[in-house]
C-alpha positions as a Markdown table, in Angstrom:
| # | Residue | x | y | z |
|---|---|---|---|---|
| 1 | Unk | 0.0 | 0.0 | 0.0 |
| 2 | Unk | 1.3 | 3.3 | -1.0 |
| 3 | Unk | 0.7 | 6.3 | 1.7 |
| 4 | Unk | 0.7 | 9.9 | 0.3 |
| 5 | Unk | 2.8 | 12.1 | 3.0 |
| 6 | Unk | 3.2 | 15.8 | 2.4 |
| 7 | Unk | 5.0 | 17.7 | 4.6 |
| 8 | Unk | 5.8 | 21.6 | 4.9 |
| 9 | Unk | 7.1 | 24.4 | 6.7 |
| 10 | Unk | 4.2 | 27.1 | 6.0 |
| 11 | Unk | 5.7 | 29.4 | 8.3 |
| 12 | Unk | 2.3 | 30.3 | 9.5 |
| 13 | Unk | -1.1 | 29.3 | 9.0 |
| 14 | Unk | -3.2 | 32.0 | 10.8 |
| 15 | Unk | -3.9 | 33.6 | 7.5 |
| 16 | Unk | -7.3 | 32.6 | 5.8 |
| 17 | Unk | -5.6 | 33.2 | 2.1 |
| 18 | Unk | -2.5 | 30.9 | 3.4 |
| 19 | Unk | -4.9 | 27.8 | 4.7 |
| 20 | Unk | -6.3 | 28.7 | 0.7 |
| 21 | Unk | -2.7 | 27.5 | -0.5 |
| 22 | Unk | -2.4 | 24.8 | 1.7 |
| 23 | Unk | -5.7 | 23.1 | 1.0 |
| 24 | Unk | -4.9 | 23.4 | -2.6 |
| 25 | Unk | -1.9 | 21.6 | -2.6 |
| 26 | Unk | -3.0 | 18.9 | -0.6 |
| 27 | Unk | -6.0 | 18.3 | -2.9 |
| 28 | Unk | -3.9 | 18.3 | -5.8 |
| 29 | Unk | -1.4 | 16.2 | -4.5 |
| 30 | Unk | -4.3 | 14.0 | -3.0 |
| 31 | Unk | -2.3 | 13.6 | 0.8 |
| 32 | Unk | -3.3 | 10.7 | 3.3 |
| 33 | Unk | -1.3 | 11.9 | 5.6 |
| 34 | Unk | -0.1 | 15.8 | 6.0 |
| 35 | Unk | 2.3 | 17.3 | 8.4 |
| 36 | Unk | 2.4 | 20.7 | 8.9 |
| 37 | Unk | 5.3 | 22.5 | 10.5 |
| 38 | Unk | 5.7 | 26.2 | 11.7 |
| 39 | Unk | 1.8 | 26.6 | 11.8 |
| 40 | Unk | 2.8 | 29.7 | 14.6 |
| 41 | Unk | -1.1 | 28.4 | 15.9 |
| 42 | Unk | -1.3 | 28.5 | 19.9 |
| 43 | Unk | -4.3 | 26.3 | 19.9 |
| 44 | Unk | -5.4 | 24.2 | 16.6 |
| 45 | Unk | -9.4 | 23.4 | 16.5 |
| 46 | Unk | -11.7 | 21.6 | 14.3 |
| 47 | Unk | -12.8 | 24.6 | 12.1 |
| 48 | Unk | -9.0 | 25.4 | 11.8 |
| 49 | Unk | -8.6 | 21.6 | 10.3 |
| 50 | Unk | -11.4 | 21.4 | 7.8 |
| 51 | Unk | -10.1 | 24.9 | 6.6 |
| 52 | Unk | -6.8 | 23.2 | 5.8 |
| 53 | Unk | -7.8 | 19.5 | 5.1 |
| 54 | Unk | -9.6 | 17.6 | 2.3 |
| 55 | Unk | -12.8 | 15.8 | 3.0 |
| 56 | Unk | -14.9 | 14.7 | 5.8 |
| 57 | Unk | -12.7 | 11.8 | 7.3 |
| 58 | Unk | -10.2 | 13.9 | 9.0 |
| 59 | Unk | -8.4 | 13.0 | 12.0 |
| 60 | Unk | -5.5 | 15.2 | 13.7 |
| 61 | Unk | -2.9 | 15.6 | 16.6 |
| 62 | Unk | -1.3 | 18.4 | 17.0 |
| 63 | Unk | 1.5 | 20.4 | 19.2 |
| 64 | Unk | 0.7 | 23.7 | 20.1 |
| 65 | Unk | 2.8 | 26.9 | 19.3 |
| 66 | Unk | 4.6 | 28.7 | 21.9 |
| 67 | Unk | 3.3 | 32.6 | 21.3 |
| 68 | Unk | 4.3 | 33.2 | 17.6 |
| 69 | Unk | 7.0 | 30.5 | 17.0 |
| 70 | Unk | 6.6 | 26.5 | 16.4 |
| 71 | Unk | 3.7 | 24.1 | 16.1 |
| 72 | Unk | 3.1 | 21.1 | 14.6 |
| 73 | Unk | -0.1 | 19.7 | 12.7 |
| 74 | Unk | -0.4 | 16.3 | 11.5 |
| 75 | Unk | -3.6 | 15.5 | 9.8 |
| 76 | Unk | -4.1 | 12.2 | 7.9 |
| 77 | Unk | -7.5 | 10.6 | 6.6 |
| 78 | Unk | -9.2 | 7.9 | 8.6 |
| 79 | Unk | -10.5 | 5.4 | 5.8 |
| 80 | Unk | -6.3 | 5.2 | 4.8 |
| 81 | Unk | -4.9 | 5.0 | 8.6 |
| 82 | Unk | -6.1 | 4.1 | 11.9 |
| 83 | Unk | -4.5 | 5.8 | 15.5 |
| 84 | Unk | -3.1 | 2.7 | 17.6 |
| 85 | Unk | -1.3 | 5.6 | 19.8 |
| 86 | Unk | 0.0 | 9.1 | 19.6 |
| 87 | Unk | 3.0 | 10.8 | 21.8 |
| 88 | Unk | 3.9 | 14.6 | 22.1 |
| 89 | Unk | 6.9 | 15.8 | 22.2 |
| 90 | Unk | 8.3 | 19.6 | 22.9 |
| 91 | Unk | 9.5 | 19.7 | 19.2 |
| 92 | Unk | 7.7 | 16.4 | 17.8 |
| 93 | Unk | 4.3 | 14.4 | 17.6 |
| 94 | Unk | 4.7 | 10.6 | 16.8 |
| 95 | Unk | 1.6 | 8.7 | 15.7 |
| 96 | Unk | 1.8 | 5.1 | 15.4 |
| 97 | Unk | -0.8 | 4.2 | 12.7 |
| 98 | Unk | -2.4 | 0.6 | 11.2 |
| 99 | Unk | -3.2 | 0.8 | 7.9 |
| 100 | Unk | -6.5 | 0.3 | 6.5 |
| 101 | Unk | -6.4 | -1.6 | 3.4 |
| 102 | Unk | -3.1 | -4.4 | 4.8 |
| 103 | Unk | -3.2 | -4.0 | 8.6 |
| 104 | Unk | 0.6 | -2.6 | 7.7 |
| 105 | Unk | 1.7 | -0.5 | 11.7 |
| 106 | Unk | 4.1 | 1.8 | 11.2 |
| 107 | Unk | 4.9 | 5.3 | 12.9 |
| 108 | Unk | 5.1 | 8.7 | 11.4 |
| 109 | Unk | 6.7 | 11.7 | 14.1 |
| 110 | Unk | 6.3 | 15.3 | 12.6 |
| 111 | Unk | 8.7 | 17.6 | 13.8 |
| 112 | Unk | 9.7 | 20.9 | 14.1 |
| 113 | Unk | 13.6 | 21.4 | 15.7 |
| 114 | Unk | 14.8 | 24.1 | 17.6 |
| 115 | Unk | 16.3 | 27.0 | 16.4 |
| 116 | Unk | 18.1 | 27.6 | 19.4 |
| 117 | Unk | 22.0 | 25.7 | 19.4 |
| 118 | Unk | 21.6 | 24.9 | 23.5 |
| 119 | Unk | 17.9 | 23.0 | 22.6 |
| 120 | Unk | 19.2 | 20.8 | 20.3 |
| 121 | Unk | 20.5 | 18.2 | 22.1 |
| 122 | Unk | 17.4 | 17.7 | 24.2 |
| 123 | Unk | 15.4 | 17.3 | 20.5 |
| 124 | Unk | 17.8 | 14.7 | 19.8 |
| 125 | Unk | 17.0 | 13.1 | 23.2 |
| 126 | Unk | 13.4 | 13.4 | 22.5 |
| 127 | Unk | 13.6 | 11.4 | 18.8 |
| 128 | Unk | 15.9 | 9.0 | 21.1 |
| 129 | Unk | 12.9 | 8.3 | 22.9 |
| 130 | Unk | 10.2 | 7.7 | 20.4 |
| 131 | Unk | 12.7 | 5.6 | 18.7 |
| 132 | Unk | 12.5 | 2.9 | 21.2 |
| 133 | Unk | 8.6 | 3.4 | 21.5 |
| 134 | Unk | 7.1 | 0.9 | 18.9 |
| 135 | Unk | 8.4 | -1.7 | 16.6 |
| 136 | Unk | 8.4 | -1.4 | 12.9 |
| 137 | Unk | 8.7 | 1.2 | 10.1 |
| 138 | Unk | 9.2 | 4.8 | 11.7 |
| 139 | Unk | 8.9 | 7.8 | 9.2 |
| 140 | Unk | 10.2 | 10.8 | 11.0 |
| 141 | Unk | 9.5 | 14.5 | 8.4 |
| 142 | Unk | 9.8 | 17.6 | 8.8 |
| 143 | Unk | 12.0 | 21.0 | 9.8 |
| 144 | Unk | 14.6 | 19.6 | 11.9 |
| 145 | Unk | 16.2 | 23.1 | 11.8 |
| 146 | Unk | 20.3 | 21.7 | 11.1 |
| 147 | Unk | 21.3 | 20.3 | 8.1 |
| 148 | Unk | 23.3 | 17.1 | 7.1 |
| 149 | Unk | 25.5 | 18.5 | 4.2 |
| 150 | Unk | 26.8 | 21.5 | 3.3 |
| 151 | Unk | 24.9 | 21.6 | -0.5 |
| 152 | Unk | 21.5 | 21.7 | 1.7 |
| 153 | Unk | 22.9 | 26.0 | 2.5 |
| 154 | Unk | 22.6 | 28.8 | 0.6 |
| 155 | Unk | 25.3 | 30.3 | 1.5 |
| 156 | Unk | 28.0 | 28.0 | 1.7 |
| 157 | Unk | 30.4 | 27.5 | 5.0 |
| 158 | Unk | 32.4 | 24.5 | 6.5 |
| 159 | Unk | 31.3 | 20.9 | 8.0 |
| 160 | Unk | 30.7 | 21.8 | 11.8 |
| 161 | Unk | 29.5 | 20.0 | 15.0 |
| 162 | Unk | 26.3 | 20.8 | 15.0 |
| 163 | Unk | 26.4 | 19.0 | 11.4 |
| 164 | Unk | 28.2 | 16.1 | 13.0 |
| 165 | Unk | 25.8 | 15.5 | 15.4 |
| 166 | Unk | 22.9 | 16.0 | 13.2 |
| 167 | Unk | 25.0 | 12.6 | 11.2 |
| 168 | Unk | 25.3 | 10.8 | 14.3 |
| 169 | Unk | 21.9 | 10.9 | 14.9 |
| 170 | Unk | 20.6 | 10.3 | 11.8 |
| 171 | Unk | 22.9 | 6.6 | 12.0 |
| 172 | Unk | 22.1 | 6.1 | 15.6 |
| 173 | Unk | 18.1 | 6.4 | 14.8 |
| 174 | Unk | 19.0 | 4.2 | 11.4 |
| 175 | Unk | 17.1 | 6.8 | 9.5 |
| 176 | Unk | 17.4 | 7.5 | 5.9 |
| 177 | Unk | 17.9 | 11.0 | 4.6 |
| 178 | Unk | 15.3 | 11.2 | 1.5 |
| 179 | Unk | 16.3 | 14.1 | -1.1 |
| 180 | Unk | 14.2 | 16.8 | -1.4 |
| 181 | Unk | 11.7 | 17.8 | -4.2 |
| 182 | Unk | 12.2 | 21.5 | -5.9 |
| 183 | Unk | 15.4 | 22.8 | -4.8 |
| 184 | Unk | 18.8 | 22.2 | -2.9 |
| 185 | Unk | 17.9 | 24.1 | 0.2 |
| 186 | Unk | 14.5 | 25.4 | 1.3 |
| 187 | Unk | 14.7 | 28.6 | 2.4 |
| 188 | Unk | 17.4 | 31.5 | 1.6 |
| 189 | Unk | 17.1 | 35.6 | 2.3 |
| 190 | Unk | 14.0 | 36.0 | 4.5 |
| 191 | Unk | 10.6 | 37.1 | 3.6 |
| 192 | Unk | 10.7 | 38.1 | 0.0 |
| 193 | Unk | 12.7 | 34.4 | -1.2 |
């Protein structure tokens, strides 16, 4: 069974004409499962959901903003998945799904890193965690806010220790790093790029 997964930084989703965007691009790219990053929403309701999801069988989990910064949204269509069991996380949210059609469980963990150097390592601790949770597949997507190569930055620079760790716990986690869609890096310059 094939799962559709989006997943985006929207850098805000308070703005009727942004939810707009996002719906559209989840219809056309017909999502099961959609995780939303940097929705900068303190507290995500059920009008907020239909607003930015497709159809009537909508289930979500969610971590809250803190004032104008973070949040996490993951949204994914009940005839495709079933919840066994959710976790939240300061920077994370880790569902652990069955499938519908081949009884396939799996987990999915949205996140959203820190930006802050001194809270990285207890992110790090955090995906440690849900790593031992559950057996089976584990997806984890999303900003992690540090980058494993140099060619995913604009702007150029030097292999550092926050890039080594970042390595070391993408092997310790046996995760795979998946390549991007649309560009080398995702964001460069600010507001108007």
């Amino acid at each position: 069974m094939k799962i559709r997964i989006l997943s985006w930084n929207v850098r805000g989703a308070n703005n009727c004409d942004k939810r707009k965007v996002i719906k559209a691009l989840i219809k056309k790219n017909r999502a099961d499962l959609i995780c939303l990053q940097e929705t900068k929403i303190q507290e995500m309701t059920r009008g907020l959901i239909r607003s930015l999801g497709v159809g009537r069988f909508l289930e979500w989990g969610t971590v809250d903003s803190r004032g104008t910064t973070g949040g996490i949204v993951v949204i994914w269509d009940n005839r495709v998945l079933e919840l066994i069991g959710s976790e939240k996380g300061e920077h994370s949210i880790s569902c652990h799904f069955k499938n519908c059609e081949d009884g396939c469980t799996w987990t999915f963990t949205g996140v959203y890193g820190p930006t802050l150097r001194r809270e990285r390592e207890c992110f790090w601790n955090e995906l440690g965690a849900i790593y031992g949770l559950w057996n089976g597949p584990w997806c984890v997507a999303g900003d992690f806010n540090a980058i494993l190569n140099l060619e995913e930055r604009s702007r150029g620079g030097s292999f550092n220790s926050d890039m080594r760790r970042f390595v070391d716990v993408v092997e310790d986690l046996q995760l795979k790093d998946l390549p991007l869609f649309g560009g080398p890096f995702t964001w460069c310059g600010g507001v108007n790029n």
